[in-house]
SEDOMI-155365 format. One record per residue: x, y, z of N, C-alpha, C in turn. Coordinates in Angstrom, 2 decimals. Example, Ala and Ser with C-alpha at 12.3 -4.5 7.8 and 13.67 -1.06 7.14 Angstrom:
PT  13.19  -5.69  7.80  12.30  -4.50  7.80  13.20  -3.30  7.80;
PT  12.85  -2.25  7.08  13.67  -1.06  7.14  12.90  0.03  7.87;
This chain:
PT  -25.34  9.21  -7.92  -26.31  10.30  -7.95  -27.01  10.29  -9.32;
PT  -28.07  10.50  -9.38  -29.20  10.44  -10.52  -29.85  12.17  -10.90;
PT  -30.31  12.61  -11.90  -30.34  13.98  -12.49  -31.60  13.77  -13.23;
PT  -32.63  14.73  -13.16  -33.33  15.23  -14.11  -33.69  16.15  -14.13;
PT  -34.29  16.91  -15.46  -34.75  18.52  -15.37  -36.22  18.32  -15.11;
PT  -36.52  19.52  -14.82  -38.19  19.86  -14.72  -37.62  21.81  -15.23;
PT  -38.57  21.72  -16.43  -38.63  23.47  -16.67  -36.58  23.60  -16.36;
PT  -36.62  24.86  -15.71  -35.62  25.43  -15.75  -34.89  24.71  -14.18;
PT  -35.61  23.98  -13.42  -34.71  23.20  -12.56  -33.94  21.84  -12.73;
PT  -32.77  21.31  -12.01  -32.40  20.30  -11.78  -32.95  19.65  -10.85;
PT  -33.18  18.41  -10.85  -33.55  17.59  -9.48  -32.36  16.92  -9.55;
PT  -31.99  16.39  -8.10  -30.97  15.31  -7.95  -31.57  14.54  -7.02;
PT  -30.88  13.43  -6.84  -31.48  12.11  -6.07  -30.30  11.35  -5.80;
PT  -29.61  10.94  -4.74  -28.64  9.91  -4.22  -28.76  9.17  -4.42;
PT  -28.19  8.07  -4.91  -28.35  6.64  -5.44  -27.69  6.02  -3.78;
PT  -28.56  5.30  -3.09  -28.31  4.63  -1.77  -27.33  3.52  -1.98;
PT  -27.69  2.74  -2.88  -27.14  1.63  -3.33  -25.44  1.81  -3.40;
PT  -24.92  2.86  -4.01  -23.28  3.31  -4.14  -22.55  3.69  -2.52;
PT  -23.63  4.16  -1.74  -23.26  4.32  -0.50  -23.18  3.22  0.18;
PT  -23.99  2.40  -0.37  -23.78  0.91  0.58  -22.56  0.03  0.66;
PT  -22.01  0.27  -1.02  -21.21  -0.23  -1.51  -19.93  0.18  -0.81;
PT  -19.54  1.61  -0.65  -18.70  2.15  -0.23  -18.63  1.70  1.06;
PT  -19.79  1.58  2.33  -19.45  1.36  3.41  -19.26  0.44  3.22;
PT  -19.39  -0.93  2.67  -19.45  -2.56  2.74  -17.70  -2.27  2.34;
PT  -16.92  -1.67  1.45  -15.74  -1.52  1.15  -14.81  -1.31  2.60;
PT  -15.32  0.07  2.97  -14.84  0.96  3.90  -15.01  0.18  5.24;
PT  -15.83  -0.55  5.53  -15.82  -1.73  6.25  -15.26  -3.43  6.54;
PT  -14.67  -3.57  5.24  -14.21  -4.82  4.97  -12.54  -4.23  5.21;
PT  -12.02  -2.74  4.80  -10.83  -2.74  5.27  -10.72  -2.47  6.34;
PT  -11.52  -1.99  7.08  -11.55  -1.91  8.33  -11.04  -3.24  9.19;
PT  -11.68  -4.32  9.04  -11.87  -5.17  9.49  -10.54  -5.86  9.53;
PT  -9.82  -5.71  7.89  -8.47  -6.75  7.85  -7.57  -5.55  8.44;
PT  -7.48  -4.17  8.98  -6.42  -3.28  9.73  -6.79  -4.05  10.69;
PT  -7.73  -4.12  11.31  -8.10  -4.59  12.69  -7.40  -6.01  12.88;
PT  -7.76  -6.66  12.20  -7.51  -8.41  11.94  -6.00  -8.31  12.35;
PT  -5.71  -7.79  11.22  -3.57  -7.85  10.91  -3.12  -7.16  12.51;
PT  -3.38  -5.32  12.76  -2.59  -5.43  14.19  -3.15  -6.27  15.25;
PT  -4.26  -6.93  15.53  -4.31  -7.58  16.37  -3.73  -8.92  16.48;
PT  -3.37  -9.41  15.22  -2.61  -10.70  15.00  -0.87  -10.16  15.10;
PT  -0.55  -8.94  15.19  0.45  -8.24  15.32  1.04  -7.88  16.81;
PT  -0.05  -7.81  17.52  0.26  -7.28  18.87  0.29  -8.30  19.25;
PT  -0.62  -9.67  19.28  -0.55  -10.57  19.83  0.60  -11.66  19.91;
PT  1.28  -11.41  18.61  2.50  -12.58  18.14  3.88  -11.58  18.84;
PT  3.24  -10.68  19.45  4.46  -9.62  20.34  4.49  -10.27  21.35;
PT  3.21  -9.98  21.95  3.20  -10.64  23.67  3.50  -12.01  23.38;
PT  3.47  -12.82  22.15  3.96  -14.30  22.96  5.11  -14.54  22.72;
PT  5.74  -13.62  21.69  7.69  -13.65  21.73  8.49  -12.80  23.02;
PT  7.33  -11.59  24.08  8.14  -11.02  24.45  7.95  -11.88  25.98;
PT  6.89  -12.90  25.90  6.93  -14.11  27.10  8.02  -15.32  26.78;
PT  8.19  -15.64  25.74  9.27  -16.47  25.49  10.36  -16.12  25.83;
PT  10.94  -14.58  25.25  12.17  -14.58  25.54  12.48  -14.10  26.71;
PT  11.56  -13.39  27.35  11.60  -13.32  28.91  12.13  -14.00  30.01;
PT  11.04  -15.58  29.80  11.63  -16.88  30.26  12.74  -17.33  29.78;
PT  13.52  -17.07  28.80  14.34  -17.82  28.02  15.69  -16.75  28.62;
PT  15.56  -15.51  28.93  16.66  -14.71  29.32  17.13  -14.85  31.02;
PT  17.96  -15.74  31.25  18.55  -16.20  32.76  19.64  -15.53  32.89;
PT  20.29  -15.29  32.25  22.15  -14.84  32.63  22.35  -14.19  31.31;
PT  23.21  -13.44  31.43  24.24  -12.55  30.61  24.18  -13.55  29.36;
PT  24.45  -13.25  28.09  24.60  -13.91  26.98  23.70  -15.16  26.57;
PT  22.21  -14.99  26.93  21.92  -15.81  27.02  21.10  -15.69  25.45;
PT  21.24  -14.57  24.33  20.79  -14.51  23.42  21.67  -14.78  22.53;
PT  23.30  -14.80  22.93  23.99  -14.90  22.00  24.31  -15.68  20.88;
PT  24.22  -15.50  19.76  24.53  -16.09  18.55  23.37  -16.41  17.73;
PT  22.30  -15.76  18.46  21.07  -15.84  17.62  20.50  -15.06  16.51;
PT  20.12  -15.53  15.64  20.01  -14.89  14.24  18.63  -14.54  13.65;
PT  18.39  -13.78  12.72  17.45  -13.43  12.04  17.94  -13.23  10.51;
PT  16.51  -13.82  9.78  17.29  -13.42  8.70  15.91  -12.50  7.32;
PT  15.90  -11.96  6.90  14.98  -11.25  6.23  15.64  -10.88  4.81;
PT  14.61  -10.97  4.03  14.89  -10.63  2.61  13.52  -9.85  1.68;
PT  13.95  -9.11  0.64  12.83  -8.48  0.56  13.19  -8.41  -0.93;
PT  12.26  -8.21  -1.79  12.19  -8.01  -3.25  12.16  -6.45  -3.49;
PT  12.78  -5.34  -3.72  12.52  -4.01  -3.99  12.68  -3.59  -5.33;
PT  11.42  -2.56  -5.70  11.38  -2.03  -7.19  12.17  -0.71  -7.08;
PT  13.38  -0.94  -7.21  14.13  0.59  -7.33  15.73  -0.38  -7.98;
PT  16.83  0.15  -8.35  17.87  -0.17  -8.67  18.63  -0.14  -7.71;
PT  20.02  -0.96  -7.25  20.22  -1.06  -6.19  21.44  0.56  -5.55;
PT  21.61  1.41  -6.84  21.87  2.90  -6.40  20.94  3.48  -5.75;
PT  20.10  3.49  -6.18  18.80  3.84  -5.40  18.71  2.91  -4.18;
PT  17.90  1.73  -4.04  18.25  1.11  -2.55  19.25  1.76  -1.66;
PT  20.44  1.90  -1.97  21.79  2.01  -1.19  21.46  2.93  -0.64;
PT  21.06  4.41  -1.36  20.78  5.37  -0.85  20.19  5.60  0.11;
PT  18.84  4.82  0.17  17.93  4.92  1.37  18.24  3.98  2.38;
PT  19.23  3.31  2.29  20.05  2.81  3.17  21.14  3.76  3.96;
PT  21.77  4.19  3.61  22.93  4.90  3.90  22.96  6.79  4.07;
PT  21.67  7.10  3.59  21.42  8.72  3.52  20.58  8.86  4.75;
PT  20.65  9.98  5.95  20.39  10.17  6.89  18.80  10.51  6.73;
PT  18.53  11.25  5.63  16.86  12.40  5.12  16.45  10.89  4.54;
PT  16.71  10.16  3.95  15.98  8.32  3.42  16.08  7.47  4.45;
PT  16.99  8.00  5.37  16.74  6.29  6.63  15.98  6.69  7.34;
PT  15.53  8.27  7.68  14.37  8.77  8.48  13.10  8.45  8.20;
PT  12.76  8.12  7.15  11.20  7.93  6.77  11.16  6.47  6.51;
PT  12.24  5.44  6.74  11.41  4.00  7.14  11.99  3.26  8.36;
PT  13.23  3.92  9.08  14.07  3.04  10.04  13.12  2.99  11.57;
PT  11.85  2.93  11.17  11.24  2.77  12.80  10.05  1.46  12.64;
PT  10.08  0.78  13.58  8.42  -0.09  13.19  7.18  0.82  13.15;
PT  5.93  0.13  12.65  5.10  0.74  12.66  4.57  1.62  14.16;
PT  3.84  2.73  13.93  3.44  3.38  15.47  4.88  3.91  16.09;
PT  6.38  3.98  15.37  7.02  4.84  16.08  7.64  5.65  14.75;
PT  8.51  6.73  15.35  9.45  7.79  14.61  10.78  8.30  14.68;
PT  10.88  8.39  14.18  12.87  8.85  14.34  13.37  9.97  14.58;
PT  13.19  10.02  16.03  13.75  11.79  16.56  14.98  12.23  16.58;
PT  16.12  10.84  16.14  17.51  11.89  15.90  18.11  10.63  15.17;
PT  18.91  11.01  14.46  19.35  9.92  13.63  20.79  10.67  13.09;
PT  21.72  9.95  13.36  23.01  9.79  12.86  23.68  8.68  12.29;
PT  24.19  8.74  10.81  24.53  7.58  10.21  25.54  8.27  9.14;
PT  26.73  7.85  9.31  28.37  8.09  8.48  28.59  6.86  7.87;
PT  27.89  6.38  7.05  28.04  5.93  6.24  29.72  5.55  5.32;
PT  30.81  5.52  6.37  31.66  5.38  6.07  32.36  4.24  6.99;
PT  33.50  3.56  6.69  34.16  2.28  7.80  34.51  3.36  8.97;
PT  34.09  2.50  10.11  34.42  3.34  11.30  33.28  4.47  11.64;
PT  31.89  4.75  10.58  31.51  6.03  10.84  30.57  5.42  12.43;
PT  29.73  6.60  12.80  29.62  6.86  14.00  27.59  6.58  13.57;
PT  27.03  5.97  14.39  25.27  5.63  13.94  24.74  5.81  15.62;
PT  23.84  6.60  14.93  22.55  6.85  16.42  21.46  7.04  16.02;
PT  20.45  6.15  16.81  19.33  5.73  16.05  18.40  5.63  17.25;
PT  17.66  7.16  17.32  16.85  7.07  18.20  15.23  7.88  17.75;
PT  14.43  6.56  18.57  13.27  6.90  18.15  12.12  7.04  19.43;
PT  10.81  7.27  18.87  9.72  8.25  20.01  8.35  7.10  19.17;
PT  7.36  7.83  20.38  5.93  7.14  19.72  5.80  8.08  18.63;
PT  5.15  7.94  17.38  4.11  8.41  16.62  3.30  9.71  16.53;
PT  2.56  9.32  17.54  2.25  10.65  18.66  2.68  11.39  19.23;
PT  4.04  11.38  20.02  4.98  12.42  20.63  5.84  13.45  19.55;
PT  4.31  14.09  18.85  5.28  14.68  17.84  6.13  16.22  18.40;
PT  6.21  16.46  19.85  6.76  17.46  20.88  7.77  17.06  21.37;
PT  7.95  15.76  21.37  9.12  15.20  21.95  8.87  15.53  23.54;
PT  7.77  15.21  24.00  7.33  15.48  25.31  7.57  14.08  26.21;
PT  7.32  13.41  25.85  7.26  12.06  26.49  8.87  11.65  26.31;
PT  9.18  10.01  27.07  10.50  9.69  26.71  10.67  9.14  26.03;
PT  11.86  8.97  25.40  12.60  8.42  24.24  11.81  6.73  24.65;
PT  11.54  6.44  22.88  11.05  4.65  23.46  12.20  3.92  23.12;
PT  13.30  4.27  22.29  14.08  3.37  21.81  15.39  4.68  21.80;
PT  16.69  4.02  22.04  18.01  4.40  21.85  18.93  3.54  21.52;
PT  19.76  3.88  20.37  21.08  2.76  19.66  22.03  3.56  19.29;
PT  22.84  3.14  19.71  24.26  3.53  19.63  25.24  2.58  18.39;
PT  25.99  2.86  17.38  27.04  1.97  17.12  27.91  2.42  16.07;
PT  28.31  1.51  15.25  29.08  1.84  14.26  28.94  0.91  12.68;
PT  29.82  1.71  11.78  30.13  1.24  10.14  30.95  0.31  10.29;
PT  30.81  -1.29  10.02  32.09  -1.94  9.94  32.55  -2.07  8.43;
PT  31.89  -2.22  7.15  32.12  -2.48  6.44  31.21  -1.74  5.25;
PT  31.66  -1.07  3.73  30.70  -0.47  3.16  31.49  -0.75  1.81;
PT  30.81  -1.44  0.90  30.93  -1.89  -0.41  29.76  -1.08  -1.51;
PT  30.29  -0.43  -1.66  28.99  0.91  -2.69  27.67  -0.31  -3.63;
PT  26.29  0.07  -2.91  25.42  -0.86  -3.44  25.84  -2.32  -3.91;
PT  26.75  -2.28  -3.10  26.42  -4.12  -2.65  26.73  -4.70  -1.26;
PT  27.42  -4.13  -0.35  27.15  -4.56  1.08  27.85  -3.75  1.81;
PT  26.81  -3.51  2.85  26.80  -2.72  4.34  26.81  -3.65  5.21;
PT  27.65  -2.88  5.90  27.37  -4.06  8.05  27.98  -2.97  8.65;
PT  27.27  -3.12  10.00  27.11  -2.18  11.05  27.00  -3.01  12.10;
PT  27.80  -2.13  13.33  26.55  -3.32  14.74  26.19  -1.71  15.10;
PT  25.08  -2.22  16.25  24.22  -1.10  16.98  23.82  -2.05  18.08;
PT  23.71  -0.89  19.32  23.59  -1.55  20.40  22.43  -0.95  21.00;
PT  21.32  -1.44  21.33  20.14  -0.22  22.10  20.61  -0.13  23.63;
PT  20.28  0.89  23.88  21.04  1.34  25.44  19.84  1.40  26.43;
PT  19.80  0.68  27.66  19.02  0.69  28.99  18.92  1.87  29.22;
PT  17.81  1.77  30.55  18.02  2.96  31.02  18.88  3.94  31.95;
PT  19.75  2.50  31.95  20.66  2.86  33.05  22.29  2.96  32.47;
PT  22.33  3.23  30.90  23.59  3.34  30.20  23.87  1.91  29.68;
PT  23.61  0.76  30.12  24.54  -0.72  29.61  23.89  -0.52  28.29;
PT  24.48  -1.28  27.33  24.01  -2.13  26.04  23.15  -3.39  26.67;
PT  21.85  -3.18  25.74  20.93  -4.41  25.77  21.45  -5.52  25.35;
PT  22.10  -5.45  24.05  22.70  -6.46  23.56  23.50  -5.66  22.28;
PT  24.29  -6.57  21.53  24.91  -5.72  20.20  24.23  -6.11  19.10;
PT  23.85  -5.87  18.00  23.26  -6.00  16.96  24.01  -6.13  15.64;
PT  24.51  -7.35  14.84  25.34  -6.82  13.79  24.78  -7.85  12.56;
PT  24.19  -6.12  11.85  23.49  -6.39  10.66  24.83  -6.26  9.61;
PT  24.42  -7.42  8.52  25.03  -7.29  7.35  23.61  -7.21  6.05;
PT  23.63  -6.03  5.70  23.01  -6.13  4.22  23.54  -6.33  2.99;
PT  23.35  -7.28  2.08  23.52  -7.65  0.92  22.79  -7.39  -0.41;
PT  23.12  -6.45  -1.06  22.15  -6.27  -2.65  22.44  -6.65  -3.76;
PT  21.46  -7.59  -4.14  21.59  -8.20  -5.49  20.51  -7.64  -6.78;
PT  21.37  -7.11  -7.51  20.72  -6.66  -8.65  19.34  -7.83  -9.47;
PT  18.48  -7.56  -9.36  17.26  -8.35  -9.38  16.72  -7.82  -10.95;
PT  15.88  -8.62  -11.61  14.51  -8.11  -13.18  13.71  -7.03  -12.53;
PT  12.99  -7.60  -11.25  11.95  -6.18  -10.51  12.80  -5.08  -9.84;
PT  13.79  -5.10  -9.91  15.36  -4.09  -8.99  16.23  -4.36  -8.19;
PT  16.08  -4.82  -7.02  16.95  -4.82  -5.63  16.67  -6.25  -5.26;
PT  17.24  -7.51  -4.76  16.88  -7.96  -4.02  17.54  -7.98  -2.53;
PT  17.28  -7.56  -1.33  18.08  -7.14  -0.57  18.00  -8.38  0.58;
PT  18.80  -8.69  1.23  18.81  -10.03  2.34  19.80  -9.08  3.28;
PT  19.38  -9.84  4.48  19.73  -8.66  5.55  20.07  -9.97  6.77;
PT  20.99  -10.07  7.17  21.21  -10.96  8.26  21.73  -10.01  9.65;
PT  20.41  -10.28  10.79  20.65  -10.34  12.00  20.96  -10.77  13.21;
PT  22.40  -10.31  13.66  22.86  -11.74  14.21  22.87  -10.45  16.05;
PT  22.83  -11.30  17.08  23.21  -10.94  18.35  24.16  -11.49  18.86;
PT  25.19  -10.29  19.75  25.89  -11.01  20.79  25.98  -10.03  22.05;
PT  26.69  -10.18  22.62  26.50  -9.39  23.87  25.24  -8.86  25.21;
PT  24.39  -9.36  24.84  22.58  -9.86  25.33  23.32  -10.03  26.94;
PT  22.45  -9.04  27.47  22.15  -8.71  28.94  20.32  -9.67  29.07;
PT  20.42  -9.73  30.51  19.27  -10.11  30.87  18.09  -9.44  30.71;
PT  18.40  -8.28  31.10  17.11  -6.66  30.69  16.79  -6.57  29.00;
PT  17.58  -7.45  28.01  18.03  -7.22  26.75  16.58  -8.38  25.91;
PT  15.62  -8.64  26.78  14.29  -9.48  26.42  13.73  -9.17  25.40;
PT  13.18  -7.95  26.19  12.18  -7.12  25.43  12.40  -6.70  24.00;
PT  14.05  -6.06  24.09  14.44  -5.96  22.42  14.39  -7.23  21.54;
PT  15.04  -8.35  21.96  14.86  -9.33  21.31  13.90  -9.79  20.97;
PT  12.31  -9.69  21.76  11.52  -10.37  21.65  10.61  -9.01  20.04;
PT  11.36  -8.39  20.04  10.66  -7.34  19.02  11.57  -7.19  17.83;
PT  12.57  -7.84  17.46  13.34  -8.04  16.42  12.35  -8.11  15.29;
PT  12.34  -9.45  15.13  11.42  -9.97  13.79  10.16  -8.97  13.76;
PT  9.74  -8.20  14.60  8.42  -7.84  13.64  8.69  -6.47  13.47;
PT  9.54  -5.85  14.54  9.47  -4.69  14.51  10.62  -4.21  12.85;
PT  11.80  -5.32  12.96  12.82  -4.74  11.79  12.15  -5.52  10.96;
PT  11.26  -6.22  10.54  10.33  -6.43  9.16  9.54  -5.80  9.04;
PT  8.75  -4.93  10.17  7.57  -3.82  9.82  9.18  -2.52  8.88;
PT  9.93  -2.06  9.53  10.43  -1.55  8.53  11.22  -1.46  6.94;
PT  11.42  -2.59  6.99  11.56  -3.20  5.52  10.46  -3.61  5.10;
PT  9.12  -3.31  5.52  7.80  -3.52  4.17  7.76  -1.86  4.38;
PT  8.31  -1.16  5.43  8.06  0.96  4.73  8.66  0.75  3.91;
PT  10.40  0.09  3.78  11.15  0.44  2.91  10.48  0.47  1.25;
PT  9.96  -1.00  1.19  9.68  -1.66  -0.02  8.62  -0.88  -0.42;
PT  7.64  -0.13  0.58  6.29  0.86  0.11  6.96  1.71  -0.39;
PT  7.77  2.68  0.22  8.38  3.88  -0.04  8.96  3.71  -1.89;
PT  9.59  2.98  -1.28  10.17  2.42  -3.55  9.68  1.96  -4.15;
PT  8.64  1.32  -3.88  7.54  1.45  -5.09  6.57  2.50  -5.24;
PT  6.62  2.95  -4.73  6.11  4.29  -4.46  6.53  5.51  -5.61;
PT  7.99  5.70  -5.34  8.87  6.23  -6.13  8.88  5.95  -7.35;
PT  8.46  4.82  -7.60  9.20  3.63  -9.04  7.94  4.14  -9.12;
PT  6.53  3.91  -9.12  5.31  4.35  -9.83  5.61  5.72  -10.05;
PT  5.44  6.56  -9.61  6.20  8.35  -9.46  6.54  8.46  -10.89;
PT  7.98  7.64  -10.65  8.81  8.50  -12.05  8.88  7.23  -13.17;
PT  7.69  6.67  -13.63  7.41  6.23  -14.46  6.43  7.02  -15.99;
């Protein structure tokens, strides 16, 4: 915006040029949200056709692994926390576009984990549950390793398959480095669809995690 007087008035005048700029901005991110979920949805449908075809009989996922690691700016007391605290696993334990409508986690050997989530949108809890997991604490080493299994449940009560994550934290220069191994066993035939949404859906929540703590770490700097 541009200013001059006349007598006792102001004139103003919009500078067009700054608006252009802004949309050419406001447009270029547009473009890479667009770009990324569509390269997102698409690398869905061709894992959730693979493992589709690939699921014939009972156990037919078993022993298959994932493995993810992430660099985090927080200390690994901090990490742990938002690992293991019910009010910190609520605000990153869902992929992108869903939410966490009940969440139970005892954080102790033997404790008791339920991990159920909704769309985004169903902030009424009107619609049905999109995701349900059931499981347990096998092992808890204070900020340095957790393992759990969790099982997501059909609609008809079975386990899809079992899930048994081990997380590992290594004290890192930038804070946390955390490695997370996902392993399956117990994989039903109906148990596709989860599998085929592993990798993006539990790496869309470990890049909330890593936003959320740096987030924090800028905060209380």
């Amino acid at each position: 915006m541009t200013a001059q007087r006349s007598a006792q008035r102001r004139i103003y005048a919009l500078r067009p040029d700054a608006f252009r700029e802004l949309a050419a901005e406001l447009s270029r991110i547009a473009d890479v949200s667009d770009r990324s979920n569509r390269e997102t949805f698409d690398r869905y449908g061709q894992n959730l056709e693979l493992e589709r075809h690939a699921a014939l009989q009972p156990g037919w996922a078993d022993g298959r692994s994932f493995r993810f690691r992430r660099a985090l700016a927080a200390r690994p007391d901090i990490v742990w926390a938002h690992l293991t605290e019910q009010a910190l696993l609520q605000q990153w334990w869902t992929p992108d576009d869903l939410r966490v409508s009940r969440l139970e986690f005892d954080a102790r050997l033997g404790g008791r984990i339920v991990h159920e989530y909704r769309d985004v949108e169903d902030v009424d809890d009107a619609d049905v549950v999109a995701g349900h997991a059931e499981g347990v604490v096998d092992l808890v080493d204070p900020e340095k390793r957790l393992a759990y299994r969790l099982s997501p449940v059909l609609p008809d009560g079975r386990a899809a398959l079992t899930s048994h994550l081990d997380l590992r934290l290594s004290p890192a220069p930038i804070g946390t480095v955390l490695d997370v191994e996902f392993r399956i066993t117990d994989s039903v035939v109906e148990g596709a669809d989860f599998v085929a949404g592993i990798e993006i859906g539990f790496g869309q929540s470990l890049d909330r995690l890593a936003a959320i703590l740096s987030a924090e770490t800028a905060e209380g700097r």
